[in-house]
DSSP file (Angstrom, degrees, kcal/mol; ACC not computed):
  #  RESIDUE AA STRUCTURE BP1 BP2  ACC     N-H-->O    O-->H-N    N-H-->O    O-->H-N    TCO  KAPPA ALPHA  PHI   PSI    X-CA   Y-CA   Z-CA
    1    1 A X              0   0    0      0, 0.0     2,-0.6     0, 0.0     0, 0.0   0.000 360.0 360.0 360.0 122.3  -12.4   -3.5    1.9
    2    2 A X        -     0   0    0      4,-0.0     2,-0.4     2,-0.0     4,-0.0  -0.840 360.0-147.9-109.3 125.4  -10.4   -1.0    3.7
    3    3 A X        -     0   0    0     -2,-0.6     2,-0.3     2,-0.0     4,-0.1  -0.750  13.3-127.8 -87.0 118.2   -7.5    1.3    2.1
    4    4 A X  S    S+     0   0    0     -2,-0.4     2,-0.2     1,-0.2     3,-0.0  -0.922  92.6  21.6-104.4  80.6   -4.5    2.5    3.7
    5    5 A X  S    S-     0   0    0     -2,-0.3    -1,-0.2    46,-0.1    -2,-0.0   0.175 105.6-102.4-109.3-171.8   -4.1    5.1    3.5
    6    6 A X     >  -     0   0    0     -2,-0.2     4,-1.1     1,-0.2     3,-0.5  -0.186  12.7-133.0 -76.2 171.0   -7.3    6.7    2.8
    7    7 A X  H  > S+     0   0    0      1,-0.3     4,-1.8     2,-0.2    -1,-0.2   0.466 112.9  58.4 -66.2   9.0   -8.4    8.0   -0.8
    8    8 A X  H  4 S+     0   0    0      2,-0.2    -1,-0.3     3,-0.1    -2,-0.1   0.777 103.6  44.7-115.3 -34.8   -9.3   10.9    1.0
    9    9 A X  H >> S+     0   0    0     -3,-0.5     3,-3.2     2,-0.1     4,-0.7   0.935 113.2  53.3 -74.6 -92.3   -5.9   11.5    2.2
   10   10 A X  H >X S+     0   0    0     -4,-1.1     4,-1.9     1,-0.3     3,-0.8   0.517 104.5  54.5   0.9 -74.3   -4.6   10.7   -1.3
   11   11 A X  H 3< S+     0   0    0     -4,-1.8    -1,-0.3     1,-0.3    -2,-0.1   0.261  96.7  70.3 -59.8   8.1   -7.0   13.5   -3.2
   12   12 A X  H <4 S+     0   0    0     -3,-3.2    -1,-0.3     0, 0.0    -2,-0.2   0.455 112.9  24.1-105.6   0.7   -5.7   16.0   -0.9
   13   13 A X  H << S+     0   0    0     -3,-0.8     2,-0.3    -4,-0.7    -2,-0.2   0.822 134.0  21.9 -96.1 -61.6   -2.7   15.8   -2.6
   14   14 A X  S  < S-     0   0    0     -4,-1.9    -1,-0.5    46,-0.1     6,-0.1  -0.897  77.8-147.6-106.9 138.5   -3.1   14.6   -6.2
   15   15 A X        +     0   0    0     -2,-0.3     2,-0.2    -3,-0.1    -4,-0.1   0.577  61.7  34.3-133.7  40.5   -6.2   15.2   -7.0
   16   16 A X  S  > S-     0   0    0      1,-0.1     4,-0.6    -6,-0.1    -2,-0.1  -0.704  72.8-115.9-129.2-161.4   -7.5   12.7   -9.3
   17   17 A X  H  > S+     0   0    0     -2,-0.2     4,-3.0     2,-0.2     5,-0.2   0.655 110.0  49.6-107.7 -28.8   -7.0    9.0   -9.7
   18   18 A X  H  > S+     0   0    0      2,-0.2     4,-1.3     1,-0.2    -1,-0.1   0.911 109.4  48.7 -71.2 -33.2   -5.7    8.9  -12.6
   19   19 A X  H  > S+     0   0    0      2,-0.2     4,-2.9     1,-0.1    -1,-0.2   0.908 104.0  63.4 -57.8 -48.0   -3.2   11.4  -12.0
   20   20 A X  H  X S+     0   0    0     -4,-0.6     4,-4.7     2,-0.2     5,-0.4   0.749 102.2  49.1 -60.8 -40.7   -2.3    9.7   -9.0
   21   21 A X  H  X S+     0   0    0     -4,-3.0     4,-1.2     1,-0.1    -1,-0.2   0.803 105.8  57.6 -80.3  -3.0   -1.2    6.5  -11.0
   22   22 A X  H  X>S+     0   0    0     -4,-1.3     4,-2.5    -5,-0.2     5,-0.7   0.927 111.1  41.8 -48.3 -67.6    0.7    8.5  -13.0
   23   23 A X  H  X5S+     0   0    0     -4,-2.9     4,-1.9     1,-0.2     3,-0.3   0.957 119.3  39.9 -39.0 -58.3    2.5    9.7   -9.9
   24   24 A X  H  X5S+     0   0    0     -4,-4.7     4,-2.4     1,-0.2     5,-0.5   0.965 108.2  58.2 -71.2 -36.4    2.9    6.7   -8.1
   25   25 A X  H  <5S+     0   0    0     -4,-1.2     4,-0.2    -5,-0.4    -1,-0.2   0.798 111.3  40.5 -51.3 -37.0    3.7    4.6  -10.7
   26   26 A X  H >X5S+     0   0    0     -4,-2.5     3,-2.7    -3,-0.3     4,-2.2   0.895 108.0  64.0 -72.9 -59.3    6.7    6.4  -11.9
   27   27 A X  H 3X<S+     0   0    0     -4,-1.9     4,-2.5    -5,-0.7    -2,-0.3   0.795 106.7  43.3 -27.0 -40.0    7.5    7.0   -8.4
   28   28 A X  H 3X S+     0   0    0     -4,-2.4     4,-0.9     2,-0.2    -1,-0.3   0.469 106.2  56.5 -94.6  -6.6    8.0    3.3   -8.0
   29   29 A X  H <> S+     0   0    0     -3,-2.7     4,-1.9    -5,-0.5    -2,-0.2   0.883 108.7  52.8 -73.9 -51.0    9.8    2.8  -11.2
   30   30 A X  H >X S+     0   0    0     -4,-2.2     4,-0.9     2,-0.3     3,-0.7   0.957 117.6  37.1 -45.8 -73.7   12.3    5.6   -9.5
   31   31 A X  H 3X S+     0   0    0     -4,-2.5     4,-1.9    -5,-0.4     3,-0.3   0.856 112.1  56.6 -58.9 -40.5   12.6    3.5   -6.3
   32   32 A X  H 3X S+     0   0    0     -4,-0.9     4,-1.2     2,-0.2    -2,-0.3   0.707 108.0  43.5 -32.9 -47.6   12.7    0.6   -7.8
   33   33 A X  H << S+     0   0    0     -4,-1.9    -3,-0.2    -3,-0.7    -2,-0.1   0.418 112.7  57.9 -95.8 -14.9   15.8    1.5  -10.3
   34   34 A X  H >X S+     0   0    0     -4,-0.9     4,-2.5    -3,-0.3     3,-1.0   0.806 104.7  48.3 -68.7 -47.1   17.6    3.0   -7.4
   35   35 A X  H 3X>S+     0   0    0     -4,-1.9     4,-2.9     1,-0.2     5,-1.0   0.993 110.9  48.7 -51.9 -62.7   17.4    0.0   -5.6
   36   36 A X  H 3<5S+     0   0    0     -4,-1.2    -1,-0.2     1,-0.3    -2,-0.2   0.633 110.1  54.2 -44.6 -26.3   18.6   -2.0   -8.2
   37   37 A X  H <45S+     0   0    0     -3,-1.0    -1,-0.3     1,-0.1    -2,-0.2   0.762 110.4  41.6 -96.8 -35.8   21.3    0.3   -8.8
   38   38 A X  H  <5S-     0   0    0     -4,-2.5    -2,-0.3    -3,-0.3    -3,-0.1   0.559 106.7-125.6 -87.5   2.1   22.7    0.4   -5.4
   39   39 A X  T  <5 +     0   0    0     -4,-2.9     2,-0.3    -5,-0.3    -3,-0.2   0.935  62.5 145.5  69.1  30.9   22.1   -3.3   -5.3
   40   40 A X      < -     0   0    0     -5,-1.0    -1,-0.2    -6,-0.2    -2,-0.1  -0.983  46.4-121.6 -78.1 108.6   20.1   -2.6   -1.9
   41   41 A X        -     0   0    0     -2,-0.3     2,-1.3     1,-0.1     3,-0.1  -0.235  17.4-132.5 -27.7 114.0   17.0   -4.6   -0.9
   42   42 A X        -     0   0    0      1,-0.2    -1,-0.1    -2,-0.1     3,-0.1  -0.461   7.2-157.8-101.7 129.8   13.8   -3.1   -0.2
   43   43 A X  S    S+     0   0    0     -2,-1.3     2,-0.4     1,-0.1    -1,-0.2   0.878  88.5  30.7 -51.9 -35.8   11.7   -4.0    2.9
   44   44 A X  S    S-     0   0    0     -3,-0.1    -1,-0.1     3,-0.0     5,-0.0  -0.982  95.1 -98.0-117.4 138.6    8.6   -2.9    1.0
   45   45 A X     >  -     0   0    0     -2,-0.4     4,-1.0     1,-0.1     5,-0.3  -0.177  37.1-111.9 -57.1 133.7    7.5   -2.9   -2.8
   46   46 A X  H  > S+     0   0    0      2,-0.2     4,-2.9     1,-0.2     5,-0.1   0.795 114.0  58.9 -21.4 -54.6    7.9    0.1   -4.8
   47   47 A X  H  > S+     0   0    0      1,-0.3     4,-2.0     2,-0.2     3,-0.5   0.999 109.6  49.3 -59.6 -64.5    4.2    0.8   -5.2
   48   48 A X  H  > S+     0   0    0      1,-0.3     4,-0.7     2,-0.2    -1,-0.3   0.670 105.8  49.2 -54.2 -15.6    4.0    0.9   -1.5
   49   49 A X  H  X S+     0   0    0     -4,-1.0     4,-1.9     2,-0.1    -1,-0.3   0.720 115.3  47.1 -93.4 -29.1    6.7    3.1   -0.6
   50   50 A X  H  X S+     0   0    0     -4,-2.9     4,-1.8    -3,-0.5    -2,-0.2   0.951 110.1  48.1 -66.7 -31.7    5.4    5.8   -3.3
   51   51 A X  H  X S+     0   0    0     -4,-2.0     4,-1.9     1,-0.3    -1,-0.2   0.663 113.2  55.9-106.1 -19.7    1.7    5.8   -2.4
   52   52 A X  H  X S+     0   0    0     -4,-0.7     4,-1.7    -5,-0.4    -1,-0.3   0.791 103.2  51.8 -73.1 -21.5    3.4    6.1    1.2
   53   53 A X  H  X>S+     0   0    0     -4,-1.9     5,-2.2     2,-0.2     4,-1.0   0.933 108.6  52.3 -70.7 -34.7    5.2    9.2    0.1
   54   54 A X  H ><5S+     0   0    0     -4,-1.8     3,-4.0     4,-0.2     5,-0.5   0.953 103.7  58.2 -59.0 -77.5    1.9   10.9   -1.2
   55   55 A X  H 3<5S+     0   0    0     -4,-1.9    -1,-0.2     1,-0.3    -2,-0.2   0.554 111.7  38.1 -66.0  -9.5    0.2   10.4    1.8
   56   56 A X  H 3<5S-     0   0    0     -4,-1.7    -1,-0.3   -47,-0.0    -2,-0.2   0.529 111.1-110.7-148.0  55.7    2.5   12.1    3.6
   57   57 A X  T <<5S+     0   0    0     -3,-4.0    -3,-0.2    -4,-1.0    -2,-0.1   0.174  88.0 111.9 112.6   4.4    3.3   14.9    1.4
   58   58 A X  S   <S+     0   0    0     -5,-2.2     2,-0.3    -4,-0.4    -4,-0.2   0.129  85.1  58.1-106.9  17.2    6.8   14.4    0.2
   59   59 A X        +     0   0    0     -6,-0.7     2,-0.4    -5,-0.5    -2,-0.2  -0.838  60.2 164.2-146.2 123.9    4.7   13.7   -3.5
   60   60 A X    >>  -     0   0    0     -2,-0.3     4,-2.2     1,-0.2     3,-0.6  -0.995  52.5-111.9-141.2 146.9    2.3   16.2   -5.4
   61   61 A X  H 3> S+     0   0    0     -2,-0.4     4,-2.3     1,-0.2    -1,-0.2   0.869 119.9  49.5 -26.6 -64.4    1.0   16.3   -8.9
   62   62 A X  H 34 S+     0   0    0      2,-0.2    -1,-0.2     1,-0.2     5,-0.1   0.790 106.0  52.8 -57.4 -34.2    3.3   19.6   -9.3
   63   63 A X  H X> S+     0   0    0     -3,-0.6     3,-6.4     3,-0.1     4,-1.8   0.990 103.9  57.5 -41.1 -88.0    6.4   18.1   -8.0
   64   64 A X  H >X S+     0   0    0     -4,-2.2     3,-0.8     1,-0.4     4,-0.7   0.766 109.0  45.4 -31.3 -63.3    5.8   15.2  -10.5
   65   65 A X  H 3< S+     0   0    0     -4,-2.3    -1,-0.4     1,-0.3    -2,-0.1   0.131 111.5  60.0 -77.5  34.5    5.8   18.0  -14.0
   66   66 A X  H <4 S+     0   0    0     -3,-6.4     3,-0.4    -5,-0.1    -1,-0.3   0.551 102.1  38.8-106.9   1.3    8.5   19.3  -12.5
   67   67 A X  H XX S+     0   0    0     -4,-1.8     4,-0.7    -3,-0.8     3,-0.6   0.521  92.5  95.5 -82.4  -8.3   10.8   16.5  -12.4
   68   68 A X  H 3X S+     0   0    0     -4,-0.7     4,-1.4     1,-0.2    -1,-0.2   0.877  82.2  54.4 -59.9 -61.4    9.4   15.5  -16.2
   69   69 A X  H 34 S+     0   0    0     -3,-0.4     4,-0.3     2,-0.2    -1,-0.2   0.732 108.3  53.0 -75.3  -8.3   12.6   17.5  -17.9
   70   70 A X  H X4 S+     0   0    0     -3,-0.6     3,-1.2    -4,-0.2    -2,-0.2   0.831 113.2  44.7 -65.2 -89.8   15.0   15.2  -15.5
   71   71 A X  H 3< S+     0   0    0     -4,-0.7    -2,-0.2     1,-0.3    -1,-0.2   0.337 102.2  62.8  13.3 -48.2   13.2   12.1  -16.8
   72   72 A X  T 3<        0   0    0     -4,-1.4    -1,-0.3     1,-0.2    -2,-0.2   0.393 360.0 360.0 -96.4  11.5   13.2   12.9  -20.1
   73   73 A X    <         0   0    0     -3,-1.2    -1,-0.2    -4,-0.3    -2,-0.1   0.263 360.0 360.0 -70.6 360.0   17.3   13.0  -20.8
């Protein structure tokens, strides 16, 4: 089975897996509730647009706690 992008890509960002569904998962909750709020359609599913933003860099484990006090209003 081949992964796109790679795990290896991934763990140079976040750098476990479990951390990493932490990231993405909110991350697609994010996009997801935007969409939905501008009433815009997405060409790709949430999960897939986050796990593209990790891989290429625009998501990191620190990024993620620091956006936690937004999140939690």
């Amino acid at each position: 089975m081949m992964l796109y992008p790679a795990m290896s890509v991934l763990n140079s960002y976040i750098p476990n897996r479990y951390m990493l569904v932490t990231v993405v998962s909110r991350r697609a909750r994010q996009i997801a509730e935007e969409a939905e709020a501008n009433g815009t359609r997405l060409d790709e599913k949430p999960v897939t647009m986050a796990i593209n933003e990790v891989a290429e860099g625009k998501l990191s484990a620190v990024q993620d706690e620091a956006e936690t006090p937004e999140t939690a209003e």
